[in-house]
C-alpha positions, 0 to 999 in steps of 0.5 A: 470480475473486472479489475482496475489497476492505478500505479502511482509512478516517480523515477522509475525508469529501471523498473516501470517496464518490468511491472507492466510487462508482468501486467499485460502477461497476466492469465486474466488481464486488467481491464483498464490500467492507469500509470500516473506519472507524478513529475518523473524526470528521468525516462519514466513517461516515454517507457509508460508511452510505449505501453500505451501505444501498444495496449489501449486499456493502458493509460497514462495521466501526468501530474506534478506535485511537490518533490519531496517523497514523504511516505504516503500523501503524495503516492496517495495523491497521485493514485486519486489523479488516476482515481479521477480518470476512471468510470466504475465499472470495476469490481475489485479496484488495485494499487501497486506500485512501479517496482514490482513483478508479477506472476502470471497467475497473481490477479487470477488467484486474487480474483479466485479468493474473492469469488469464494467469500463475499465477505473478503474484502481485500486480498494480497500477495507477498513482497520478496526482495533479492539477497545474495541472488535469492528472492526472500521475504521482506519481512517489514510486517506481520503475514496477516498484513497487506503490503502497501505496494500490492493492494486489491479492493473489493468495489463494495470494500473500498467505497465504505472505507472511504477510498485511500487517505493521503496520508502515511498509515493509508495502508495500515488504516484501509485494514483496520476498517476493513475489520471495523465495517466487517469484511475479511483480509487474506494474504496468499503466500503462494503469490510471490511478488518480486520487490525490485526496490527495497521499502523505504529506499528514498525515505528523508529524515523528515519522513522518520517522524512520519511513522510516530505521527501515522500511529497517533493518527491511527488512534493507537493511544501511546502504550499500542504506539510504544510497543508497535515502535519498538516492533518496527524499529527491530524489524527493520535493524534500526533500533534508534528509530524508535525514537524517532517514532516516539518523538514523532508521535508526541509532536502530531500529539501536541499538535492535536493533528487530526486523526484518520478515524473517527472516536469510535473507530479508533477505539475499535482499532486500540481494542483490536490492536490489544486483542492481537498483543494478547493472542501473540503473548499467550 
């Protein structure tokens, strides 16, 4: 199985060549990669550069767009740069971000799971940060749940969720209608990713009403939004931010801010999300 990777790329100078170094030791190699470089003012595009020169299936594609880091619509914007670059001779199509390292073995195992089961229709690893200099989880989400920063699609998958939507919720909504149209999610904890910048690390204060907004957006309706704030806020240790992402609900709700997901799929979404509060209840 072919598989294209697209690494939306800004300031990553200390990290860049960490990850490609980790891609072209892969035991099954990427047919193409494509690093977008989204108007990096540091060193970021001459280190992409040096890969190029040395590996011809390595590309690199510069765009510039607004500075500001919101979570979600710029990184989408420039993997759909990448996205454009690209022909579709590719059977699983891979988002990761530019701060991570790899085992040798990762994509191999991703394309095993996607060979045993044609109803898989993503497939991830695992995030592990550093902590008194040991490599743990980074236990942001439930383990049944990809990691924005380490995507694979199936090709079929990927083109009936209608690709990635620039907007923050993208990797929480690429899953949800996965399960809408029927295809399966696998997470594999033996593949242990190293996470070289903790998530959220360049986050603003605008971007705390992003998380309330991506739930309205996600069709959650308040109580699913409620108790997923409360959940999240925990997780990451910062209980006012739960707050935040009630107000930032309210404020998309007001607006009548369209959503990701049509009547029909939010609706399965707010009965999926109610069935899996179930199971973990009882």
């Amino acid at each position: 199985m072919n598989y294209y990777i697209i690494i939306p790329t800004y300031n990553e100078e200390k990290f860049i060549s960490l990850t490609l170094q980790s891609l072209v030791e892969q035991t099954i190699l990427p047919k193409k990669i494509v690093v977008v470089n989204d108007g990096s003012t540091d060193n970021t595009e001459a280190i992409i550069q040096s890969f190029c020169d040395k590996y011809p299936w390595i590309s690199l594609v510069n765009k510039t767009s607004d500075a500001i880091h919101l979570p979600g619509s710029k990184v989408i914007q420039a993997f759909q740069k990448g996205l454009e670059t690209l022909d579709n001779h590719y059977d699983i199509m891979v988002k990761i971000d530019a701060d991570l390292i790899f085992p040798p073995n990762y994509f191999e195992t991703i394309i095993q799971h996607f060979q045993s089961d044609d109803q898989i229709g993503m497939v991830g690893g695992f995030c592990n940060i550093e902590k008194n200099g040991e490599w743990i989880l980074e236990n942001l989400t439930d383990k049944d749940h990809i990691r924005g920063a380490l995507k694979a699609y199936r090709k079929a998958t990927f083109e009936q969720i209608g690709g990635l939507k620039p907007a923050m919720g993208w990797d929480t909504v690429d899953e949800l209608l996965c399960k809408f149209y029927n295809w399966k999610v696998v997470t594999d904890e033996s593949l242990k990713v190293k996470h070289l910048k903790p998530t959220g690390a360049n986050y603003n204060k605008t971007a705390r009403y992003k998380q309330g907004e991506a739930f309205y957006s996600l069709g959650y309706g308040f109580f699913i939004t409620l108790i997923a704030s409360l959940k999240l806020a925990m997780r990451k240790g910062k209980p006012l931010l739960f707050l935040d992402y009630i107000k930032g609900f309210w404020k998309a709700k007001s607006a009548k801010k369209p959503l990701l997901v049509t009547k029909e799929q939010a609706q399965f979404i707010r009965n999926y999300r109610w069935k899996k509060m179930k199971e973990k209840l009882f």
